[in-house]
N, C-alpha and C positions, 0 to 999 in steps of 0.2 A: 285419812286426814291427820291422823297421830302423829305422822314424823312432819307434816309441812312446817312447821315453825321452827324445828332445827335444820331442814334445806335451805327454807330462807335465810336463816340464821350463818351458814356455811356459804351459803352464796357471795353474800353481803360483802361475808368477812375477806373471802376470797376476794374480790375487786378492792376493798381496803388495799390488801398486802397487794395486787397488780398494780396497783395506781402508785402506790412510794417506790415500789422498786423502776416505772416509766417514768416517773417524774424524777429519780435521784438521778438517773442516768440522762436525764434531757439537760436537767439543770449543772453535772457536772462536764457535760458538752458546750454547754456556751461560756461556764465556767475558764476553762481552758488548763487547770494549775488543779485548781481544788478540788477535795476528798469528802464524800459524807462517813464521818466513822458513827458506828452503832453502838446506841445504848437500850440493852432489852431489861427490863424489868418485869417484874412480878408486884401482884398487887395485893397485900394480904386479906383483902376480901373477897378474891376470887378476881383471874383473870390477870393482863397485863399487857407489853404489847413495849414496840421496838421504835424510839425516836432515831434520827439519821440526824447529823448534824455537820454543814460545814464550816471551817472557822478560818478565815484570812485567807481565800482566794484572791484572784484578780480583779475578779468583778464584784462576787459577794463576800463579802465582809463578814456574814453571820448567814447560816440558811440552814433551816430545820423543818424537816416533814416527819411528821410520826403518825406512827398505828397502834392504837388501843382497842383492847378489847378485853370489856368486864362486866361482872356479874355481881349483884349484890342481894340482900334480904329485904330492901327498905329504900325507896326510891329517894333520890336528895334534894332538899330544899328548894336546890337551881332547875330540877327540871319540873318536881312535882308543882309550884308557883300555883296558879292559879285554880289548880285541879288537885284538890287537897282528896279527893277519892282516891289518886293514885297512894298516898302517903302509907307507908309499911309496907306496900307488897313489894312483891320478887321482880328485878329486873334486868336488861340485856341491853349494853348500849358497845357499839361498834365505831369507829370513824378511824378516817385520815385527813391532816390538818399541818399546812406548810406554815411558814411565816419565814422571806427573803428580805434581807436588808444589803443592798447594794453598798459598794464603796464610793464607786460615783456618784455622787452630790444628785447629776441628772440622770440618773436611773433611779424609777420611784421603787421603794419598796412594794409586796407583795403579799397579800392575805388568801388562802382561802382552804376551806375544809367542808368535808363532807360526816353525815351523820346516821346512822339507823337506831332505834331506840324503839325496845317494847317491854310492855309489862304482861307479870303474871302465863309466860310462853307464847304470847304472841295473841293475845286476848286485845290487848290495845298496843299500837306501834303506830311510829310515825319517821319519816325522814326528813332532814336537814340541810343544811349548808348555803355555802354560797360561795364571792369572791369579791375582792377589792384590792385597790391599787393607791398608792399613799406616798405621792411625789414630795418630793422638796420645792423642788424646781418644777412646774407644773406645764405642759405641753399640750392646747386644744386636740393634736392631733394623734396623739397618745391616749387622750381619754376618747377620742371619737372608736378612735382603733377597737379597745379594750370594750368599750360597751355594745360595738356592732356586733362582736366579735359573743358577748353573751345576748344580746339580743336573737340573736340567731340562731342561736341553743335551744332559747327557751321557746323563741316560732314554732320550731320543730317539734313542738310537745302540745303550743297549749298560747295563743296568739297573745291573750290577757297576761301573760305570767309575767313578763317583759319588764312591763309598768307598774304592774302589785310588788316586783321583787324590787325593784330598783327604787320603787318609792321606802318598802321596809328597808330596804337597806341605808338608805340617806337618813333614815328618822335612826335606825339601830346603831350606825357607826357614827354617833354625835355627839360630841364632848360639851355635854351639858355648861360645867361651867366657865367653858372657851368661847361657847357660841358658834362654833363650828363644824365642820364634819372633819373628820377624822383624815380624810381622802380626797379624793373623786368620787366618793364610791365602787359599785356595781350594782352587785345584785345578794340578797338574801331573803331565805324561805324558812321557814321552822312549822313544824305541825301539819307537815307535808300526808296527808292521808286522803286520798283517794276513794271514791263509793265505786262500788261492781265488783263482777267478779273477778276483774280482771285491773282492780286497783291497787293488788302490790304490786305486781309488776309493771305497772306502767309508772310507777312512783318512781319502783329500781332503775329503771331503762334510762329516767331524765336523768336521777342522777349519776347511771354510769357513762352516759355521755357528757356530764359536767364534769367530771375527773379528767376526759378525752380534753373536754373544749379547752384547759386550762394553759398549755402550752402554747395554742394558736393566738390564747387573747391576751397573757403575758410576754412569752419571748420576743416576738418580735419590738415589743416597745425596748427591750432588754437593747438586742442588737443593732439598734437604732441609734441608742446614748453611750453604749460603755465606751466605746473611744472619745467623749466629747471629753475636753480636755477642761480642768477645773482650777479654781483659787482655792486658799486656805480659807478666804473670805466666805466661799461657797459652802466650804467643808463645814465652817463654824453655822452656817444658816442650818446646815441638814442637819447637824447633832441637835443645833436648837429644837427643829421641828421632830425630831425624835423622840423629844419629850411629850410631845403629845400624846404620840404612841405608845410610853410608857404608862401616861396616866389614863389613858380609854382601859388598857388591859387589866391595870389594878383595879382601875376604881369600876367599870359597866362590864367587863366584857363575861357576859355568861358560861363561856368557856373554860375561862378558868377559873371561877367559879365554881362550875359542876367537878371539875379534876382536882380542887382542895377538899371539897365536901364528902369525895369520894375517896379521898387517901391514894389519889392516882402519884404519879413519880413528880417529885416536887419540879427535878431538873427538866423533866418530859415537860410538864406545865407550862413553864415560864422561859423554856426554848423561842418563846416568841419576842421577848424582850432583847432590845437591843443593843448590841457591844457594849456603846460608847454614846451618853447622849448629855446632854447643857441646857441648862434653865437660867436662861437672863432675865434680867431683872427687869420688866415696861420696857421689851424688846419691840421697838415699831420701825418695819423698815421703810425705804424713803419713796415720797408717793413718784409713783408711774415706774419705780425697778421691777424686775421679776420677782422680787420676793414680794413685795402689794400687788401685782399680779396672781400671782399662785393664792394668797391668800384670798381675793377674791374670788378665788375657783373653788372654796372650800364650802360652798354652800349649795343646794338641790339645784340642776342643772339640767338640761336636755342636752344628752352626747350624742347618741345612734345617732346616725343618718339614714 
């Protein structure tokens, strides 16, 4: 049993670094033009790990997936929260974690990441992540797609999870003082730990087919809109709603969060932020356009079918 918590450990990391290098290559295929160039860092508390980044494609505009992997002496603020017994000890946390910001207006942007996390060598651990999709321009059949499409992941594991995830997820990606959700949502889990003997691995398994599922439940909505053809008018709605996405990730987002507290790569971090974004001043758009459409799609919602 002495080496189990560094094969885990190896395991993990290992599907981290398979999932950036299938997913860099999926996304610079629909791409058509653009490149992820690499940024590896080193973490001076131990540990480190390699953002891909692409910048002024055809489609995406901005698109970054990275892999971190680090070690510390003293668990940080953002994850120990509410479990202040973890606080000082030895920990190990792993993921990969995208963030796609399309150039078309109607291609929504793209969230999602995965996590493993334990403390004191594998004494307590738990997994992570999830996914979500954050239109401008919002499309009933775009989000029906996206949610079937994780509904169907998570059938596969565990028939409840569906509905526990998609509800944390609508409460977790909501911009408090917008009054909105951030998205459409998806789906999100954290404190993922499993009972038996046989509950890391089953923990592992969900989430290395949520790494898989990510492509089937994004691209397609991807090659669906990027030839839709747009206005300037549009262009100005998306930067506007940009903004939102700027202020979820400063102000709630626990992700980045834990990568400041931890001295992780500032530019790794904040890879998620977007090019180019505008904040109007009592921006209300006019009642029955698509953009008061989309806005009222920004609240808890039944997508699956």
């Amino acid at each position: 049993m002495s080496g189990l918590p560094e094969q885990r450990r190896a395991r993990v990391a290992k599907r981290m670094w398979q999932g950036q290098r299938a997913l860099v290559d999926a996304f610079e295929a629909m791409d058509g033009s653009g490149q992820f160039r690499a940024h590896t860092w080193e973490r001076p508390g131990g540990g480190g790990g390699t953002a891909r980044v692409l910048v002024g494609g055809d489609v995406f505009e901005k698109a970054g997936v990275n892999v971190s992997e680090v070690t510390g002496d003293a668990v940080p603020e953002a994850l120990a929260g509410p479990r202040p017994e973890l606080a000082g000890r030895g920990f190990y946390a792993t993921g990969v974690s995208m963030v796609l910001h399309p150039r078309n207006p109607h291609v929504p942007a793209f969230h999602a990441n995965f996590r493993y996390f334990e403390v004191d060598g594998g004494e307590f651990w738990w997994f992570g992540g999830g996914a979500d999709m954050t239109p401008a321009y919002a499309y009933a059949e775009d989000a029906q797609h996206f949610h079937s499409s994780l509904r169907d992941w998570c059938d596969r594991h565990d028939s409840a999870w569906y509905a526990r995830f998609k509800n944390w997820c609508d409460k977790y990606f909501y911009v408090t003082h917008r009054g909105e959700m951030r998205g459409v949502g998806g789906v999100f889990f954290d404190d993922l730990k499993l009972e038996g003997e046989d509950g890391w691995e089953r923990a592992f398994a969900f989430v290395d087919e949520g790494i898989t599922t990510l492509e089937m439940a994004y691209l397609p909505v991807v090659a669906r809109r990027k030839a839709m053809p747009w206005t300037e008018a549009e262009r100005a709605w998306q930067l506007h709603r940009r903004s939102r996405y700027a202020e979820f990730n400063l102000l709630y987002d626990r992700g980045t969060r834990f990568g400041l507290e931890t001295d992780g790569n500032v530019e790794a971090i904040l890879m998620s932020m977007p090019p180019l974004a505008r904040w109007d001043f009592d921006l209300h758009p006019e009642p029955g356009s698509h953009e008061a459409e989309t806005l009222a799609m920004l609240q808890p919602r039944e997508w699956a079918s």
